[in-house]
N, C-alpha and C positions, 0 to 999 in steps of 0.2 A: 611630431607629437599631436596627439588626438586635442581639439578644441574643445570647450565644454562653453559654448555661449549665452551667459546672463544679462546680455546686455538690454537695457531699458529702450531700447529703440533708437536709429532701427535697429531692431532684433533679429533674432533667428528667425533660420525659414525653412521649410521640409526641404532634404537634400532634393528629393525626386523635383520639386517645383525649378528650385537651382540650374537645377540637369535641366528642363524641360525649357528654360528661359533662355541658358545659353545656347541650345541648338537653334533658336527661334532669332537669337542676335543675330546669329550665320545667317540662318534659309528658315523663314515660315512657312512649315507645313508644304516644303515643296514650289514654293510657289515663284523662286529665285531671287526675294527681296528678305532682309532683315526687316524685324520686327519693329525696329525702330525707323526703316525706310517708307513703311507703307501710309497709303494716307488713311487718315481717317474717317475719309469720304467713302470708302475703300466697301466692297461686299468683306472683305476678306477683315477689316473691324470691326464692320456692323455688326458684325455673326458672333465673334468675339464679345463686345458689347452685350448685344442683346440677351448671349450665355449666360454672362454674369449678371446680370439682374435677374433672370430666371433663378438661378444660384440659389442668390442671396433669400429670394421671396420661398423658395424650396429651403433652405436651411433655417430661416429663422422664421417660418412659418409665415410670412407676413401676410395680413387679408386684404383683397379689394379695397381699392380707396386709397391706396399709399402709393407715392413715388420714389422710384430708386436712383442717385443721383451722384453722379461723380464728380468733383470739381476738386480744383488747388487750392493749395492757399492754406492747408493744413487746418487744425482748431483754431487757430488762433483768427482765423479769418472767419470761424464762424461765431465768435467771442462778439463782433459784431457787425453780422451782418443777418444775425439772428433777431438782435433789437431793433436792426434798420429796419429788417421786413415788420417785425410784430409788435416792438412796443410803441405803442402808441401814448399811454399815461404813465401807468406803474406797471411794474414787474414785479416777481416774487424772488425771488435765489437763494439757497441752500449755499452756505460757507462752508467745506471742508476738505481748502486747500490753494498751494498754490493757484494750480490753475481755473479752479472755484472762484479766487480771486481778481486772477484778470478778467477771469468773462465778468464780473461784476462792474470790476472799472471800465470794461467798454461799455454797459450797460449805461451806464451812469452819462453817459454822453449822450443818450437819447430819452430820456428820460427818470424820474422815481425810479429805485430800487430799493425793496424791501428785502430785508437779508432777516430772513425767518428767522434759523438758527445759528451758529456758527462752533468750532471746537478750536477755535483761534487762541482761549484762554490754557490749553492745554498742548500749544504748538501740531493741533491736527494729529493727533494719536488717536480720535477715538470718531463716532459718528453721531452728532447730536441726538437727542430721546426729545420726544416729546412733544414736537413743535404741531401748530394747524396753519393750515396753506390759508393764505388769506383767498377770499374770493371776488374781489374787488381788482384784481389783478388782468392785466392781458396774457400772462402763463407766466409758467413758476422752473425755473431752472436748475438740473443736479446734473453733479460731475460724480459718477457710479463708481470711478474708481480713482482711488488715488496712490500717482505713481512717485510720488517726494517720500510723501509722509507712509503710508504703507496699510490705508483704510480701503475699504468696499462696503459701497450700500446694495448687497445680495437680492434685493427682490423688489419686485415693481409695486411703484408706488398708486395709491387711488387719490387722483386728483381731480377736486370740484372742477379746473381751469387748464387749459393747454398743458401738456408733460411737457418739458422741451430737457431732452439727455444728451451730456460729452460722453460717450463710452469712448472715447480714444481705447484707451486703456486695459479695456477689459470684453471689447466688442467680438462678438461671435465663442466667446469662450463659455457660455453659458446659455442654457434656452431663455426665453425671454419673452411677455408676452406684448409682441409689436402694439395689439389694439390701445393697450392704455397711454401708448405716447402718441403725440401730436409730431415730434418731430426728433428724431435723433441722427448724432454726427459725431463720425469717429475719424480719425487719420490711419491710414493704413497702417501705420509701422510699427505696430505693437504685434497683430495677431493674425493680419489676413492682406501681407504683402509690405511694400517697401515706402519710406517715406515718399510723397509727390502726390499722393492723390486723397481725396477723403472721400469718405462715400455718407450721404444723405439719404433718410428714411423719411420721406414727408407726407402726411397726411390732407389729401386732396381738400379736405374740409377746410381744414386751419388754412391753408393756399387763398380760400375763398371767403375769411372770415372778416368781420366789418372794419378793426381795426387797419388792414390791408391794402383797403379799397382807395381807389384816387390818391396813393402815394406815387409820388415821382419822385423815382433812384437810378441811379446810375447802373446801367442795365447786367454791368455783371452781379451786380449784389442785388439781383432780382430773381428769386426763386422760379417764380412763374415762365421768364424768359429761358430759365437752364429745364426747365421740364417740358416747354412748347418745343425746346430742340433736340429734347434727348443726349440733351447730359454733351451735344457738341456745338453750342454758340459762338464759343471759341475751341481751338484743335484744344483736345482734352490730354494726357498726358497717356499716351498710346501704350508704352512697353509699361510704367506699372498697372495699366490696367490688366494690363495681358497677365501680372504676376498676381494679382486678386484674383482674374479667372483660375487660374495653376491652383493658386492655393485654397480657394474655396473646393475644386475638385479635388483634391489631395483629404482635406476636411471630408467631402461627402464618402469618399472612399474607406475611412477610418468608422464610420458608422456616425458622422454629424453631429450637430453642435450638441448633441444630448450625452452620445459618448466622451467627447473631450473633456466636458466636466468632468463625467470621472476620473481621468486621466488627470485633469489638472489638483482636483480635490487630492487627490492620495498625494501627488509630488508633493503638495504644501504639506499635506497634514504626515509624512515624516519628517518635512525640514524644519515645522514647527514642535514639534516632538522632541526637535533635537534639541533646541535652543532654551525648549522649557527643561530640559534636566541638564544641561551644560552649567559646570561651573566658571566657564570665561565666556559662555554666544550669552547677551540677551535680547529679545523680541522688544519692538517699543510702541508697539499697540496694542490695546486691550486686548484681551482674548475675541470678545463678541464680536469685534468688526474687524480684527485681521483680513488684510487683501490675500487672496488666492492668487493675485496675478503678481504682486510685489511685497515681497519679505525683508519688511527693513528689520537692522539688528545694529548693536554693538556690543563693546565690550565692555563687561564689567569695570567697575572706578581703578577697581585692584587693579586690573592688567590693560588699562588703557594705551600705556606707552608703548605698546606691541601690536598697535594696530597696524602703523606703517609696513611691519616684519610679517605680520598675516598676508597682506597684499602682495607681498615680494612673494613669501612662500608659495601663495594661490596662482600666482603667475607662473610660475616656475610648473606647475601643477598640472598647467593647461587651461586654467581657470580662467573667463574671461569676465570682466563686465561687471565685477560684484562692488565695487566702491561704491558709496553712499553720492547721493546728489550732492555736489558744492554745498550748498544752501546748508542742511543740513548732519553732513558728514557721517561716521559710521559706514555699515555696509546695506546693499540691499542685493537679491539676488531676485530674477524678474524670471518668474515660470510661465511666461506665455507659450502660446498650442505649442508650437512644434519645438520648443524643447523636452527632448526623449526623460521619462522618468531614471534613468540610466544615467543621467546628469546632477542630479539632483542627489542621488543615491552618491556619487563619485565626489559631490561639493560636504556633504556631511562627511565621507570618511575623511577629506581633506582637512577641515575643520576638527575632527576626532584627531588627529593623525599630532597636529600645532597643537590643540591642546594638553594633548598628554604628554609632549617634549616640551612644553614653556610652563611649567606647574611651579 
């Protein structure tokens, strides 16, 4: 049975990257070593490496002056190691969401956090209105998408102070304009390869800026040491990088980060079509700030006790991945890139199919 995979990460991946990854386990390019055998030291990484930051800088436009940066340790390592480098007094932070949250509590271990806004009073269903950045700050921190609660802040912000963005979540599935952030950091396993590796956008300036200066840290959680080495201080994590290379050219092959929006746009905007005229799907985020990349739902009060029976049926289906986070339960179903519009199409008629049999 054909799989239809929703799942929130790691996620799905373009078959062809799959195909392209397992020959490379076997025999790299010929070269009689697995992909996982070769060193890092290696021409035959460097090349690789150095592709993919070309990549990134050609697909997401990036200008002069930025460092492209691969390290472990997922978000959550950069929750703080982002405040180790930079804050120095106070910080600024945008509340809206779990993981909103924790980089805040790691914040908070190195200093003042100013928490602008937050939509904590509404369990993170919508995206605060209103707020101004303080500018007494050493930079102001947003999580652009949120994969719990099922929000997206769509467009770059104009900040008096350092941008500093989590795009885990929503990274490369939209154009974006690099110059306004100071620094952004995503985990691969949402939209451009497999959990193990994160990839950092850093701006050479903020690298050099005063709060920074004459701090002494422990050298992995030093920016400048992972940029003086080219992203290998330590052996970096070889094969998913190899699988960011695949999938960013798999991306530029499809017509790049400018076409996948629209690719990702139409997926949401019939599954949320759906759910606004469903008399058992409901969405549980505002209309205005609904994520593109994750579709949280449940079910009406009426037929609540038939969620458990949706999940069995959806499985039965081919359907993978669509339960709701622990935390907050229901369902969510996660359209990042390389789930095919032909999936999404297949989770609605599913959804049509329970509904009209459990009335």
């Amino acid at each position: 049975m054909k799989k239809h995979n929703f799942n929130p990460g790691p996620a799905i991946l373009p078959k062809e990257v799959l195909e392209n990854t397992a020959k490379a386990v076997i025999d790299l390019d010929n070269s009689g070593l697995s992909i996982m055998e070769i060193s890092h030291r290696s021409k035959e990484f460097e090349n690789i490496l150095n592709e993919t930051v070309e990549l990134f800088k050609e697909l997401l436009n990036i200008p002069s002056g930025y460092h492209v940066l691969f390290l472990g340790g997922g978000a959550h390592t950069q929750f703080y190691m982002v405040p180790h480098n930079f804050l120095n007094t106070k910080a600024a932070y945008l509340e809206t969401g779990e993981w909103a949250q924790r980089a805040i509590k790691e914040a908070q271990k190195y200093g003042e956090v100013n928490i602008v806004a937050s939509s904590k009073d509404k369990n993170f269903t919508y995206i605060p209105k209103g707020w101004t950045i303080p500018t007494d700050v050493d930079y102001f921190h947003i999580t652009t998408n949120n994969t719990i609660f099922g929000t997206e802040l769509r467009y770059d912000i104009e900040s008096p102070v350092p941008l500093v963005a989590d795009m885990s979540s929503d990274f490369c599935s939209r154009p974006i304009d690099v110059s306004k952030y100071s620094l952004i950091y995503a985990g691969a396993q949402k939209n451009v390869g497999p959990a193990g590796v994160t990839i950092i956008i850093i701006k050479e300036d903020f690298l050099n800026s005063k709060q920074v200066q004459n701090r002494v840290m422990p050298l992995m959680l030093d920016y400048k040491v992972h940029v003086k080495n080219n992203s290998l201080f330590n052996t970096p994590p070889v094969i998913n990088i190899y699988v960011v290379n695949q999938t960013l050219k798999w991306l530029k092959s499809i017509g790049g980060v400018a076409e996948i929006e629209k690719i990702n746009l139409e997926k949401a905007k019939i599954l949320y079509e759906y759910l606004d005229n469903s008399k058992m799907f409901v969405g549980t985020v505002v209309k205005e700030d609904r994520s593109i990349m994750n579709v949280c739902f449940v079910m009406r009060p009426e037929y609540k006790e038939k969620e458990e029976a949706f999940l069995e049926f959806a499985k039965q289906k081919g359907i993978v991945g669509i339960k709701g986070h622990r935390s907050v339960g229901g369902f969510r179903a996660s359209l990042y890139n390389a789930l095919p519009l032909e999936s999404v199409k297949y989770l609605i008629q599913v959804m049509d199919e329970f509904e009209r049999n459990n009335k």
